[in-house]
C-alpha positions as CSV (number, residue, x, y, z in Angstrom):
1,X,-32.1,-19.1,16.5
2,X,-33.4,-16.2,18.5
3,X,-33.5,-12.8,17.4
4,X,-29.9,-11.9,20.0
5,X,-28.4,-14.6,19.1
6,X,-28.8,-13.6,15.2
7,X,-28.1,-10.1,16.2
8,X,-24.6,-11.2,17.4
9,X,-24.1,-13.5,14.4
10,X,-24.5,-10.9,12.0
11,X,-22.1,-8.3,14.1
12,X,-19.5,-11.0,13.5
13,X,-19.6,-11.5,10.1
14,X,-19.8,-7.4,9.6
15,X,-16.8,-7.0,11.6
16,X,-15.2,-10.1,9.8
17,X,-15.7,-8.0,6.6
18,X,-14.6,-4.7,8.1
19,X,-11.0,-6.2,9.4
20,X,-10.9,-7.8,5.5
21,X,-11.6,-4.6,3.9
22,X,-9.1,-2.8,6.0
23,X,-6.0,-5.6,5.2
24,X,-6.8,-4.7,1.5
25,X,-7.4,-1.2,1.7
26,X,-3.9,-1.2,3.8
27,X,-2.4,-3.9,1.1
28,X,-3.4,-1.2,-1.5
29,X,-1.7,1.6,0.6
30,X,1.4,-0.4,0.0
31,X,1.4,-1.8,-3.5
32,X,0.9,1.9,-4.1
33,X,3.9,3.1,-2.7
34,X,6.3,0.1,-3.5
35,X,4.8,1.0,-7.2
36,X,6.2,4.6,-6.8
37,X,9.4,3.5,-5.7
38,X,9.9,1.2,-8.1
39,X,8.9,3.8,-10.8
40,X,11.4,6.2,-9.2
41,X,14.2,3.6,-9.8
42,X,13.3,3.2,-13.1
43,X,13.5,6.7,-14.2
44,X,16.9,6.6,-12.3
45,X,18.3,4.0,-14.0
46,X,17.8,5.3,-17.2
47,X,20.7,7.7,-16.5
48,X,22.5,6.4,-13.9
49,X,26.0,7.9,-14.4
50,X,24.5,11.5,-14.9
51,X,25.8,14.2,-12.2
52,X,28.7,11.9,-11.4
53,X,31.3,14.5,-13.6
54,X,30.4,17.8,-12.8
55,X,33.0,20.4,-12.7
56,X,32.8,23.1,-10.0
57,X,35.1,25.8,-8.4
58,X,35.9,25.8,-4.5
């Protein structure tokens, strides 16, 4: 194999790993947030009826 041919080779395989890193990094981004969310239901639910009987003038 000669030394462009190589040279190409191995900017494939770096860009294969860049695109992979970036689906996980991106895959983190969202197991992140869907984490928060659900975390933010949770502490919801553990009241769910409160604010629903509030008294207030007009």
């Amino acid at each position: 194999m000669d030394i462009p041919a190589l040279s190409i080779a191995l900017n494939s395989i770096q860009t294969s790993n860049d695109i992979g890193i970036a689906v996980l990094a991106k895959n983190l981004d969202v197991m992140n947030t869907e984490g928060d969310a659900l975390t933010k239901m949770m502490e919801l639910s553990v009241n769910p009826g409160i604010g629903q009987n509030i008294d207030y003038l007009v």
